[in-house]
C-alpha positions in Angstrom: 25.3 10.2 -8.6 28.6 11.4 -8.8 27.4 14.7 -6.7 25.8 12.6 -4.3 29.6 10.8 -3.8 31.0 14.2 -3.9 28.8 15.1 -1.1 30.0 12.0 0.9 33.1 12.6 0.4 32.9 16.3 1.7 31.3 15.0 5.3 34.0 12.3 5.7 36.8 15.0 5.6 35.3 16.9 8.2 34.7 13.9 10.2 38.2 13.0 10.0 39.1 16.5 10.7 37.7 16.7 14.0 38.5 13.0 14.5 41.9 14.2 14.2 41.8 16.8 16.5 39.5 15.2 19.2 42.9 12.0 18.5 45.2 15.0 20.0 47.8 13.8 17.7 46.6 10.4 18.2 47.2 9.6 21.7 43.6 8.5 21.9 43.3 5.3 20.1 39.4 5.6 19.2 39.7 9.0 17.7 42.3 7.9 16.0 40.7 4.9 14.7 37.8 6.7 13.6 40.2 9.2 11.7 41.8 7.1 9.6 38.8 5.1 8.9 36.9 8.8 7.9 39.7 9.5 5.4 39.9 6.5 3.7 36.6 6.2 3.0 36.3 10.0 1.8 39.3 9.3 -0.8 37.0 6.2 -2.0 33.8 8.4 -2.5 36.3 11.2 -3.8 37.3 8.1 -5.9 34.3 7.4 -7.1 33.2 10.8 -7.9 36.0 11.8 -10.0 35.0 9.0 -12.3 32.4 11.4 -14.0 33.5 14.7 -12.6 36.2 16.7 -13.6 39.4 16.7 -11.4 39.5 20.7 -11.0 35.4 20.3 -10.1 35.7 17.8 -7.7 38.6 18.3 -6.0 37.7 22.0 -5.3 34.5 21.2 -4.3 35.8 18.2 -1.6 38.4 20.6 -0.2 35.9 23.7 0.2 33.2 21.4 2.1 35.9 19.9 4.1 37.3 23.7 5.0 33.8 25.3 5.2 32.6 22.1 7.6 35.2 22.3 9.7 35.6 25.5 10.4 31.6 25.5 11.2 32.4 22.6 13.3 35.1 24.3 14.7 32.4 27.6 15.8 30.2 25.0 16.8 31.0 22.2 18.7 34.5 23.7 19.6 33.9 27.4 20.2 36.5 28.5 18.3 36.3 32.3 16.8 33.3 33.3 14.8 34.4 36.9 13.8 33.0 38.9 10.8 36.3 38.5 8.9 36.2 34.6 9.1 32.7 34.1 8.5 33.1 36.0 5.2 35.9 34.0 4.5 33.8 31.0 4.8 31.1 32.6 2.6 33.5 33.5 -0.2 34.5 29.9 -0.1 31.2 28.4 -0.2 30.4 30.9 -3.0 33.4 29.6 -4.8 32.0 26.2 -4.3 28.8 27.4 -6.1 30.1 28.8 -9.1 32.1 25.5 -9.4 28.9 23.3 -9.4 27.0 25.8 -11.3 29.6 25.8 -14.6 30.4 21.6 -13.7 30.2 20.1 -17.3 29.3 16.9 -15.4 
């Protein structure tokens, strides 16, 4: 279950990423709301995770889904750059996530 929580965890921080940047610097109340609202509730499932999974593990893992997901978010709902050097950046990160879940002593 705690993977599951992890997982959570990992789609609330790019939520509140893009929250965060659709808040432009939180001018617009809603986003805003939604933001704060997104993080809080990843930290909880983050929470919730690290009860079984080791701090290293997790902690890796939530970061690299956050930075993975919102740089794909980034590509795709905001058209920002997709180059070959940035998208292999992104693939060495999830690669890293990989060998993280794959040596997990969970």
């Amino acid at each position: 279950m705690a993977w599951v929580y992890l997982g959570i965890a990992g789609v609330l921080e790019v939520v509140w990423a893009f929250a965060m940047k659709q808040s432009e610097g939180f001018a617009r109340l809603g986003w805003g709301a939604i933001t704060i609202v997104a993080a809080v509730l990843s930290f909880w499932f983050l929470a919730l995770a690290m009860r079984s999974l080791p701090l290293g593990t997790a902690y890796t893992v939530w970061t690299g889904i956050g930075a993975v997901g919102a740089f794909a978010v980034g590509v795709l709902v905001l058209g920002e750059s997709s180059s070959s050097l940035r998208l292999l950046a992104a693939a060495l990160i999830v690669s890293g996530l990989l060998l993280m879940k794959l040596t997990a002593t969970e």
